[in-house]
C-alpha positions in Angstrom: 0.0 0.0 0.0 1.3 3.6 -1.0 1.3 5.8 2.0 1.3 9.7 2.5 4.3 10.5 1.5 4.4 8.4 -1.5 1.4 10.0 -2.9 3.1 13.1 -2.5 6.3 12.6 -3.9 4.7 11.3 -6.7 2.6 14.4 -7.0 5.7 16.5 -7.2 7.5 14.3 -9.7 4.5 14.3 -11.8 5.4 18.4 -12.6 8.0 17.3 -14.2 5.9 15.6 -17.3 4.3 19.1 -18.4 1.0 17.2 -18.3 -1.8 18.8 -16.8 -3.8 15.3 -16.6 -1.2 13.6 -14.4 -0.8 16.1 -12.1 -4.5 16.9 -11.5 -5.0 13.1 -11.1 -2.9 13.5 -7.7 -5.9 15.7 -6.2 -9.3 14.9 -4.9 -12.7 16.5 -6.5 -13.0 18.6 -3.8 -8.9 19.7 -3.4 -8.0 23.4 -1.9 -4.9 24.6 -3.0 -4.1 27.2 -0.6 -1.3 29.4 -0.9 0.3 31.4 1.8 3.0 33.5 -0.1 1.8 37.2 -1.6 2.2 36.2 -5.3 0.1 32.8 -4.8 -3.2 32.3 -6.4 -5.4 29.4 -4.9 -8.5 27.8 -6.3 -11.1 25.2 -4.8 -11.7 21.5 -6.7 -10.0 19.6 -9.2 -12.0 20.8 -11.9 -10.6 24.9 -11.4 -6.5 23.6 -10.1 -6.8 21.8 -13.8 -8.0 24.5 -15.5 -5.2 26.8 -14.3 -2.4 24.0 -14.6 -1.6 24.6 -18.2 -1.2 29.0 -17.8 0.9 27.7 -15.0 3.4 25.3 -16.9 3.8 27.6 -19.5 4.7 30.1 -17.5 6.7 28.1 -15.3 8.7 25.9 -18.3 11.1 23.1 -16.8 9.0 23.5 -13.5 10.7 20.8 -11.2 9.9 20.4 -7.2 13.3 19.5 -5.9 12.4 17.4 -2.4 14.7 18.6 0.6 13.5 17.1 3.2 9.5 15.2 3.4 8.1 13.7 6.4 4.3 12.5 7.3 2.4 14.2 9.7 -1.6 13.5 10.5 -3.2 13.1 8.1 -0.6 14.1 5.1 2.7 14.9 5.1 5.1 18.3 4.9 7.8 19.1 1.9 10.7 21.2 2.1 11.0 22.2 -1.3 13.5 24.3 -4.3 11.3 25.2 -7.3 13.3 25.2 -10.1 11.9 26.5 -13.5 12.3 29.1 -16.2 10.3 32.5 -16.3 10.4 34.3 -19.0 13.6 32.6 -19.9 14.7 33.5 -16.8 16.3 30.4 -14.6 14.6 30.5 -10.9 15.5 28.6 -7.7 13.0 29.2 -5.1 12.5 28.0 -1.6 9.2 26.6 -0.1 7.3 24.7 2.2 4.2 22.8 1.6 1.9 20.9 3.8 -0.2 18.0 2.5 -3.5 17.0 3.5 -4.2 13.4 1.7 -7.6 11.2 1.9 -6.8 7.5 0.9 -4.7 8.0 -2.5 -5.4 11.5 -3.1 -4.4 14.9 -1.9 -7.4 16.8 -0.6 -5.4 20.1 0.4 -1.7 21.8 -0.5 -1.0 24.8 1.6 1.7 25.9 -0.1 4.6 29.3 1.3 7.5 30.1 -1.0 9.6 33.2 -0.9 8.2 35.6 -2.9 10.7 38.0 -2.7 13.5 35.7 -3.8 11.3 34.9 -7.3 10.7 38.7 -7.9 14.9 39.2 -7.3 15.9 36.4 -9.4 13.1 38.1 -12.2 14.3 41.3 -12.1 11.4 42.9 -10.5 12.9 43.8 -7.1 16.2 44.8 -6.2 
């Protein structure tokens, strides 16, 4: 049997397909993805996080959730996290935390803090 932190870690590697289908599949019907950080945009059910899954991977190209550390807690799991992508050509490298809530084989909830500051640095768009 899979457990938490498989489901996770498979959710993360999934990014690295580009394919909005395979990630999606990770999440439950009803999944809130919450995000903590000023720049983050969350949405409510599977239906709206794959809708918004494409803009995403296009505008983060390469996007890649490099693992740092991952341990289950409750009823999910936490991630210590480097996103790596391109943005607008631009390489990134930026720090994060997420906390996973999953039901059976499915994540019902990502609460997700990354430093937003760092990404608008590494863009250009704050000194």
């Amino acid at each position: 049997m899979e457990t938490r932190v498989d489901v996770v870690r498979r959710y993360l590697d999934a990014f690295a397909s580009a394919d909005p289908d395979s990630i999606a599949a990770f999440v439950s019907d009803d999944f809130v993805n919450e995000h903590l950080s000023e720049l983050g945009s969350g949405c409510v059910g599977r239906d709206e996080y794959r809708r918004r899954l494409p803009g995403f991977l296009t505008t983060f190209t390469g996007a890649n959730y490099v693992v740092e550390t991952i341990a289950a807690v409750d009823d999910g799991a936490v991630v210590r996290y480097r996103f790596e992508a391109r943005y607008e050509d631009t390489p990134i490298d930026i720090a994060g935390m997420m906390w996973f809530t999953v039901r059976g084989d499915l994540i019902s909830r990502r609460t997700d803090l990354w430093d937003s500051l760092t990404f608008l640095r590494q863009t250009g768009q704050a000194d």
